[in-house]
C-alpha positions as CSV (number, residue, x, y, z in Angstrom):
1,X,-65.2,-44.0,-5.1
2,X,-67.9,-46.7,-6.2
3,X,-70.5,-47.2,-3.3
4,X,-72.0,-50.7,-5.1
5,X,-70.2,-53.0,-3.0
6,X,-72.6,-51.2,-0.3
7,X,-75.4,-53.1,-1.5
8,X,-73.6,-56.7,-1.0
9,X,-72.3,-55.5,2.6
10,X,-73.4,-58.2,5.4
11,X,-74.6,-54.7,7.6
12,X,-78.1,-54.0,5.1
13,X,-80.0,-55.8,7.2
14,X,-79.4,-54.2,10.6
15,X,-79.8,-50.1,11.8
16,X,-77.2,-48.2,11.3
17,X,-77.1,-47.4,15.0
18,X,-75.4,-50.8,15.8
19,X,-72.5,-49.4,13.7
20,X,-72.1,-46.1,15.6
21,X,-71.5,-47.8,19.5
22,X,-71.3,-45.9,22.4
23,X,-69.5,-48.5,24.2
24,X,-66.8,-51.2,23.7
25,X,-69.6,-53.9,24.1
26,X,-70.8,-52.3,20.9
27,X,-67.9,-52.3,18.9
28,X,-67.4,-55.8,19.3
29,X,-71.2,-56.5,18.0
30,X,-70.5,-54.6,14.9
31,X,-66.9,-56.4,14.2
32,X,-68.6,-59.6,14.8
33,X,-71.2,-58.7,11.9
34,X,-68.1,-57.8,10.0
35,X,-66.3,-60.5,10.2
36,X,-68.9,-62.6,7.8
37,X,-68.8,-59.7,5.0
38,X,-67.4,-60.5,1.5
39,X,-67.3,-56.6,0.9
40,X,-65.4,-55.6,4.2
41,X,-62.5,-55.0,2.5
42,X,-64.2,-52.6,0.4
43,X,-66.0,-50.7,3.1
44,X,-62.7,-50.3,5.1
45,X,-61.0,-49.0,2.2
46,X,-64.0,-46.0,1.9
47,X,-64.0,-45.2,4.9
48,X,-60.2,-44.9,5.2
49,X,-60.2,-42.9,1.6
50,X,-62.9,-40.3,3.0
51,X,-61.2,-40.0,6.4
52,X,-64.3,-41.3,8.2
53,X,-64.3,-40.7,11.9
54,X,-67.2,-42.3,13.7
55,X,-68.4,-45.6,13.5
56,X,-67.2,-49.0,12.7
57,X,-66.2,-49.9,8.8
58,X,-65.3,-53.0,7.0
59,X,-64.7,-54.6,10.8
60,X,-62.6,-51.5,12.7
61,X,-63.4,-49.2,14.9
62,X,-62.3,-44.9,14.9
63,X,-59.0,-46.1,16.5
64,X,-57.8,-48.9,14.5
65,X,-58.3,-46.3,11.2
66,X,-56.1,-43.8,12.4
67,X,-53.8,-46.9,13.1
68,X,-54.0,-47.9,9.5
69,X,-53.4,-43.9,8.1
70,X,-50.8,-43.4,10.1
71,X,-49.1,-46.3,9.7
72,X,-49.6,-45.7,5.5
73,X,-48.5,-42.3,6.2
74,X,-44.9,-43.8,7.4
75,X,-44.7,-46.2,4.9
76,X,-44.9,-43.3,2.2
């Protein structure tokens, strides 16, 4: 999967570590960041296609991605 929408993403500019929270306070910080990206969409999409488990991508967190593949699972 192309990784160039990567270099648009609104997250560049801040440590990777605010995308891996240890806390629901921390989740919400990197949603908020999220919520401005013009490549979100994009970034969900990898994560969801390389079944990533950690972190926030493209504005959700570990839980709402299993969500989303199980929900595409049952729409199959």
């Amino acid at each position: 999967m192309n990784k160039i929408w990567m270099e648009q993403s609104a997250c560049t500019d801040f440590s990777s570590d605010v995308f891996f929270p240890s806390d629901g306070m921390g989740v919400i910080n990197a949603k908020s960041i999220c919520e401005n990206c013009s490549v979100s969409k994009s970034c969900l999409e990898y994560a969801l296609h390389n079944h990533i488990d950690h972190g926030v991508w493209g504005g959700c967190s570990e839980r709402q991605r299993r969500r989303i593949l199980k929900a595409r699972r049952i729409d199959r």
